[in-house]
C-alpha positions in Angstrom: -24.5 50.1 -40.1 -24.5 47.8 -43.5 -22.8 44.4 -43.3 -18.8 44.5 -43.6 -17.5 41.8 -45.8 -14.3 40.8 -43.8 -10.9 40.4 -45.9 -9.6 37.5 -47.1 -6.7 36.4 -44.2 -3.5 34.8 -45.6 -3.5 31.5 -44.4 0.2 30.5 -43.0 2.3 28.5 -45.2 2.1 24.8 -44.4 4.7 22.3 -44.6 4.4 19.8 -47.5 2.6 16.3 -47.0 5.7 14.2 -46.8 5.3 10.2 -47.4 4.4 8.9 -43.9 6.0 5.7 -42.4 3.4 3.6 -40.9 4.8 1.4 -38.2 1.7 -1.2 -36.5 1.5 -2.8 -33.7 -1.2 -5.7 -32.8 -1.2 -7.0 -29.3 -1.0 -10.7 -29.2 -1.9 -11.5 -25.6 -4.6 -14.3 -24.8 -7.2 -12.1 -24.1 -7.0 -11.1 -27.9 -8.2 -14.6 -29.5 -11.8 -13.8 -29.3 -11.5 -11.3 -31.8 -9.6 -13.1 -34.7 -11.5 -16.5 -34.4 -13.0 -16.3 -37.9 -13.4 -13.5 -40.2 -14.3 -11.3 -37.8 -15.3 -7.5 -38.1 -12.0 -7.1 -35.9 -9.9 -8.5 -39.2 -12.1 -6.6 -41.9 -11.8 -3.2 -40.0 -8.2 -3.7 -39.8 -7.7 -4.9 -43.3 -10.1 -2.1 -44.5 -7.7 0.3 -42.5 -4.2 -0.6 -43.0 -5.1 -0.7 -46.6 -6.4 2.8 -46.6 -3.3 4.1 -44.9 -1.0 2.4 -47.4 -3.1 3.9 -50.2 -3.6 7.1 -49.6 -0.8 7.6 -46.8 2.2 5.6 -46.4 5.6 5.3 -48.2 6.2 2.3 -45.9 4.3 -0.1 -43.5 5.8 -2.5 -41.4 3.8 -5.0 -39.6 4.2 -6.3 -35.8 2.6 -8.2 -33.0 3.2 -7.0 -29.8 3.5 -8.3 -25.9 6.4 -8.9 -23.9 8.0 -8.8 -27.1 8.2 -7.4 -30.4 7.5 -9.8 -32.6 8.4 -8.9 -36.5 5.5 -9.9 -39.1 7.0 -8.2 -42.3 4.6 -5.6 -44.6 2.6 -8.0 -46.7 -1.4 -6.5 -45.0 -3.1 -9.2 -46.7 -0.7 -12.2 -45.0 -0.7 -10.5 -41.6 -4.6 -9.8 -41.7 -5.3 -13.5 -42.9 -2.9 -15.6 -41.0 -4.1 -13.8 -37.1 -5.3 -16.6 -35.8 -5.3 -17.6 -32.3 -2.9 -20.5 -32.9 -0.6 -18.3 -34.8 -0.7 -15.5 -32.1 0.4 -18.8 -29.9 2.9 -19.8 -32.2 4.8 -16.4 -32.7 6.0 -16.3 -28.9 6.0 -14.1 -26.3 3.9 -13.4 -22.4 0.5 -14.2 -24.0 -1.0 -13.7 -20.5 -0.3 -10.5 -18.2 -0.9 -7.3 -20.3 0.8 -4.6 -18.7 -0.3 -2.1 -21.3 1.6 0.8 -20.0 5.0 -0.9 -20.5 3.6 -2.6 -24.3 3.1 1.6 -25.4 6.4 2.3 -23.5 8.1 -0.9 -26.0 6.7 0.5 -29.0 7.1 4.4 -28.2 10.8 3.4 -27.4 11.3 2.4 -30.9 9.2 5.0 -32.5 11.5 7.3 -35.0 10.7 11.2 -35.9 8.1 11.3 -38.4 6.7 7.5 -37.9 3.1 7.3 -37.2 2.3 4.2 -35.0 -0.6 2.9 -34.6 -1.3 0.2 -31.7 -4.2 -1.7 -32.0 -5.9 -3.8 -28.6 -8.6 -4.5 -26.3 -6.6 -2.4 -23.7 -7.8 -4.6 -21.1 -5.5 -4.2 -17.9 -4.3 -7.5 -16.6 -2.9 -7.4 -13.4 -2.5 -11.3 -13.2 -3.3 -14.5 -11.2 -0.8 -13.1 -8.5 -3.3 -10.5 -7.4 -5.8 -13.5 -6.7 -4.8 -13.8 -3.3 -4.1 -9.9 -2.7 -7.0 -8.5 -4.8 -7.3 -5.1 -2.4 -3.8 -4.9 -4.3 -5.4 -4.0 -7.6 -6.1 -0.9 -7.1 -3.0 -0.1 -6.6 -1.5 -1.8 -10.0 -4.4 0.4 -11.7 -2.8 3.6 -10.0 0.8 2.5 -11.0 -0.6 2.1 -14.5 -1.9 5.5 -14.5 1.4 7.1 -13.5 3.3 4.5 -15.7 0.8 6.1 -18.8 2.0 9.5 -17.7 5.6 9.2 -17.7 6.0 7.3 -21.3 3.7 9.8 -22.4 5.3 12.9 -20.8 8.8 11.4 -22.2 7.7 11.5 -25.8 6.4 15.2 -25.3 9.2 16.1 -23.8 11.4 14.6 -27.1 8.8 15.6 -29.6 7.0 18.7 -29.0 4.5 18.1 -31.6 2.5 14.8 -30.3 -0.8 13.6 -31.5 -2.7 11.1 -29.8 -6.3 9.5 -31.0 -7.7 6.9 -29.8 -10.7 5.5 -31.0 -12.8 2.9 -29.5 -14.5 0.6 -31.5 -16.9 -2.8 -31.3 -16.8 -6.0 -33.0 -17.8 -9.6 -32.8 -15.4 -11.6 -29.9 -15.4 -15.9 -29.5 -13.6 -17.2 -27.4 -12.0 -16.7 -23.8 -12.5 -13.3 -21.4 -10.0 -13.2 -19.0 -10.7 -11.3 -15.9 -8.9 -9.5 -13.8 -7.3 -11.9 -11.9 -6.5 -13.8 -15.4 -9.4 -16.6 -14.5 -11.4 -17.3 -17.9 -15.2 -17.7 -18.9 -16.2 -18.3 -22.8 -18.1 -15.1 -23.9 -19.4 -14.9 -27.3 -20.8 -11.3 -28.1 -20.0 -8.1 -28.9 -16.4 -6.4 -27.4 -14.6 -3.2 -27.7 -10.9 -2.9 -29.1 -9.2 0.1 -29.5 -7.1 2.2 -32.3 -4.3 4.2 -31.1 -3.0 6.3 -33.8 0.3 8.5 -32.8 2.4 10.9 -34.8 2.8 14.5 -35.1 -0.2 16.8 -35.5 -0.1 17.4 -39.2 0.4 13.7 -39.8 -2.6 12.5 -37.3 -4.9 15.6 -39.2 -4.0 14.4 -42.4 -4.9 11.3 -41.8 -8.2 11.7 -40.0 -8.9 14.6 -43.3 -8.4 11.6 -45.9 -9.5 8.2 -44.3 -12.3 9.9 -41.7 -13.1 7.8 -38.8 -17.1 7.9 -40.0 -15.9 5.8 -43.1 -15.5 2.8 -40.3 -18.8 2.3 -39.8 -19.6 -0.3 -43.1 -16.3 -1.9 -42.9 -16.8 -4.4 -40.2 -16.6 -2.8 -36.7 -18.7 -0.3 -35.8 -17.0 3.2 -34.5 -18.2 4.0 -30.7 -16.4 6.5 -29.7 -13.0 9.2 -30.4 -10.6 11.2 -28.2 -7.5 13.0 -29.5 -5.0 14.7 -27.5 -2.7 17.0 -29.7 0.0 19.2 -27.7 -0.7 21.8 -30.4 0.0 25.4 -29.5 -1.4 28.0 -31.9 -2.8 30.9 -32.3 -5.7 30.7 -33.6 -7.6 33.3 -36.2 -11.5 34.7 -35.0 -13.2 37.4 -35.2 -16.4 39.3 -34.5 -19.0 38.6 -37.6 -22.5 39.4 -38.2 -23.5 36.2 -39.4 -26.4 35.0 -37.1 -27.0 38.4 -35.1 -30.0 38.8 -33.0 -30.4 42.7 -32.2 -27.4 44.8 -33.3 -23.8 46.1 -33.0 -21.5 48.1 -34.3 -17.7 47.2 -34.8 -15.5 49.8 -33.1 -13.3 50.5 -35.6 -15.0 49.7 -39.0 -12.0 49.6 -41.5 -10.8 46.6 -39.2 -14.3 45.1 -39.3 -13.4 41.8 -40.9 -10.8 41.1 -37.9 -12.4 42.8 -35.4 -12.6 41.3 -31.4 -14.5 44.5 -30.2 -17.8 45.2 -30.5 -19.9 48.9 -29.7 -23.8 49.8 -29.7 -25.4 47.0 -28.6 -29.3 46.6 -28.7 -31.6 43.6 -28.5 -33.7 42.2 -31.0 -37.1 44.1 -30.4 -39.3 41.6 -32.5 -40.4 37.7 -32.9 -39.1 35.1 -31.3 -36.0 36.4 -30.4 -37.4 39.8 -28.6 -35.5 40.4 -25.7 -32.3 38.7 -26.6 -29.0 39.7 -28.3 -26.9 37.1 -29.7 -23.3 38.0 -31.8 -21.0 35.2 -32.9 -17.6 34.8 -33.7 -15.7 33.0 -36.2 -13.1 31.2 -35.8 -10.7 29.2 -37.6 -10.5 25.8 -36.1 -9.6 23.9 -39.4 -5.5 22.6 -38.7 -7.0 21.5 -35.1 -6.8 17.4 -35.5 -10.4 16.8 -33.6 -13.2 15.3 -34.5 -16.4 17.2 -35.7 -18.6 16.0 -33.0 -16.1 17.3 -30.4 -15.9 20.7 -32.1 -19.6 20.8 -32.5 -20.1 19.9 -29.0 -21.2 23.0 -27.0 -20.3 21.3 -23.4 -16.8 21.3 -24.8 -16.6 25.6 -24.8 -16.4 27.6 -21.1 -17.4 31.1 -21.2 -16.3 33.2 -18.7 -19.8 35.4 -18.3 -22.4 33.4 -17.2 -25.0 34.9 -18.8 -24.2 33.8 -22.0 -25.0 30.7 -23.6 -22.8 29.6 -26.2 -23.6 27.3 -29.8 -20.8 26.3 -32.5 -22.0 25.4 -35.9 -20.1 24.5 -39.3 -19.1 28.2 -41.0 -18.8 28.6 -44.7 -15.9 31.5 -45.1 -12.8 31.9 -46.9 -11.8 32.9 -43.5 -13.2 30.8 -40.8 -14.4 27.1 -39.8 -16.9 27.2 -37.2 -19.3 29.9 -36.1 -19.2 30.0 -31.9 -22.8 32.4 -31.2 -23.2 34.2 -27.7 -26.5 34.6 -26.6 -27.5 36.6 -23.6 -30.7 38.9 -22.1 -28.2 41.3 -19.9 -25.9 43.6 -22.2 -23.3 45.1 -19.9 -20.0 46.2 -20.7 -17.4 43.1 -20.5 -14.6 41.0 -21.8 -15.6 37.5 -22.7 -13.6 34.8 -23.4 -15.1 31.9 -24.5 -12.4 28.8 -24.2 -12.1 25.6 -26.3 -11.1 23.2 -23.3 -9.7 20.2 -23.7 -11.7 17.7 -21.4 -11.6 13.8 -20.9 -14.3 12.8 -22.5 -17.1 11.4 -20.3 -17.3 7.9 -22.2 -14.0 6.9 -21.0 -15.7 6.7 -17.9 -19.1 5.2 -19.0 -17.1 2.2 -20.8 -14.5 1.3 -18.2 -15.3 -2.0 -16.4 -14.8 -0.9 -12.6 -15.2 -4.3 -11.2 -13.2 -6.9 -13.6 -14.8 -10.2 -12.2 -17.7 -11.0 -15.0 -18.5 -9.5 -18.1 -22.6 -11.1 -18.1 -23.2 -10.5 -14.0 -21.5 -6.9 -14.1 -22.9 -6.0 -17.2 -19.7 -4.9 -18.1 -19.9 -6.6 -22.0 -19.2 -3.2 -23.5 -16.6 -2.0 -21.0 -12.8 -2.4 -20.6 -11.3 -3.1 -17.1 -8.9 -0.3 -16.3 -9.6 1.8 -19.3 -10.3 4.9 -17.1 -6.4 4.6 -15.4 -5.1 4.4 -19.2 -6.8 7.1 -20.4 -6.0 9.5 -17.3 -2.6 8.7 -18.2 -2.1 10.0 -21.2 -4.0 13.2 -20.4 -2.3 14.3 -18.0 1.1 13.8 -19.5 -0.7 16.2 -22.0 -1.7 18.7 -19.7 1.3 19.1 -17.8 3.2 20.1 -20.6 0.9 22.5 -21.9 0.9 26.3 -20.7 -3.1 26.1 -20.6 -5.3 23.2 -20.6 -7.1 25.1 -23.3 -7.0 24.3 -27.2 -8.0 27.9 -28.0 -9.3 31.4 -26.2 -11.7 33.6 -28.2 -11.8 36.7 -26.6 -14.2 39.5 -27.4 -14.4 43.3 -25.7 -18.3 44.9 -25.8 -18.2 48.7 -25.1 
């Protein structure tokens, strides 16, 4: 049977960009003065980023550090990136030392209006505090609390705002100046550290912005990007289909006037030549483009469960009037099934690669890259996602062969 050129889907009508108020949010606390001891690629990132946002993005920006307190710094981007020193962060106030970061998001989240994008910028390093000193098999148990304290701020803003965005995006720059372990006892550490962007607002706000300032653009503008999650509570349904692109073997679609938007597929044969002899591979495409994640995520195979095991399953870019990304299925047993091939939504496995387990010493636990109770942060905030979703899934694709 000849190829089928699918029909051109009507997209859904979108809501209008609307001018974005930009609220930010710098912590302040000691362990932060490593990072704006000069003109560091901590300051230049920022600089770079807030200026981007107010460019392209904002109709407004307003300008805070954050600890115990909220501490206002105006909108002037320029003033605020050039006067963060660590004598000002001293001089504008505030618990420089313990940084309970699940009550600093709670602060800011608490003051966040409908249709503000905040973005909170940090090292996210959990400091439970000199107290702990003397208790220290007590930590683990503030790192627990944290987790649950990450889950109920986060789970309270879903339950107020259905449509919640979340990315967070790790990045490295240049630090001088005091590391404060866990127990809040210091060490001078001059070297490379991560900090961390965390950019919330609804979906189509968070998209927008990833579409126009892309994370990749980071890269040459002082820090350097490591790594990305994003959490979106997005629910939709998503537009696929059966399509011949990339076929090993053949098929037939079982109704060929619906062939364009067809999810079953009839007369299947291997490929009985070359390389491919033996095997039968179909793909589907799919439409994955209002989804606010990053391309290497999307791209990601591990990140897609099928349900049959025999298939193996590859997602490349897809150039269609209709679709995004082109998910393949390749197998060597044809039988007669359903498959549904899921986009999950999965905690990254860097999250656990870069969190400092052990909080004493950054040189002896060869921790200079890793953040001290990121992992509990992180969980936090996923689950509160999770709970509130019907499915832990961003999308099903799910394809009959007769």
């Amino acid at each position: 049977m000849g190829k089928v050129d699918p029909p051109v889907i009507p997209k859904p009508v979108t809501e209008v960009d609307s001018p974005v108020v930009l609220t930010v949010y710098l912590e302040n606390s000691g362990s932060m003065d490593g990072y704006v001891n000069g003109n560091t690629g901590f300051k230049q990132t920022i600089y770079y980023y807030l200026t981007e946002l107010r460019d392209k993005i904002t109709s407004s920006i307003h300008l805070f550090y954050i600890n115990s307190k909220v501490i206002s710094m105006g909108n002037d981007i320029k003033t605020y990136i050039h006067s963060t020193t660590p004598t000002t962060f001293k001089a504008n106030g505030g618990d420089l030392g313990t940084s309970d970061i699940a009550t600093v998001l709670d602060s800011l989240l608490s003051r966040r209006k409908k249709d503000e994008v905040v973005l909170f910028i940090s090292d996210c390093v959990v400091s439970p505090g000199k107290k702990y000193a003397t208790h220290p098999d007590d930590i683990n148990g503030y790192l627990l609390q944290q987790c649950t304290d990450m889950t109920s701020v986060f789970r309270r803003e879903l339950n107020k705002y259905k449509d919640l965005t979340v990315a967070i995006c790790q990045l490295q720059s240049h630090f001088d100046g005091k590391f404060f372990n866990k127990i809040d006892q210091w060490s001078y550490y001059k070297g490379e550290r991560p900090f961390y962007f965390w950019l919330i607002g609804s979906t189509r706000q968070i998209k927008s912005i990833m579409d126009k300032i892309p994370w990749s653009d980071f890269n040459d503008k002082g820090a350097k990007v490591e790594n990305l999650y994003v959490l979106t509570s997005l629910e939709q349904q998503v537009e696929y289909a059966v399509v011949k692109t990339g076929c090993w073997g053949s098929f037939e679609y079982e109704h060929s006037r619906a062939a364009g938007m067809s999810k079953t597929i009839c007369k299947v044969k291997k490929e009985n030549k070359g390389k491919n002899a033996g095997k039968f591979r179909f793909s589907i495409g799919v439409d994955l483009n209002f989804f606010p994640l990053d391309d290497n995520y999307l791209y990601n195979s591990e990140n897609y469960q099928v349900n049959n095991k025999d298939y193996s399953v590859e997602v490349i870019k897809m150039s269609s009037d209709n679709f995004s990304h082109q998910v393949s299925l390749t197998t060597e047993i044809i039988s007669p099934c359903q498959i549904t091939v899921s986009l999950k939504n999965k905690l990254p496995d860097w999250v656990n690669e870069k969190t400092d387990f052990i909080g004493q010493d950054l040189i002896i636990d060869k921790a200079e890259n890793k953040t001290f109770g990121l992992k509990y942060l992180v969980e936090g905030v996923y689950k509160a996602f999770v709970d509130t979703k019907s499915s832990d899934d961003y999308a099903q694709f799910i394809v009959t062969i007769k």
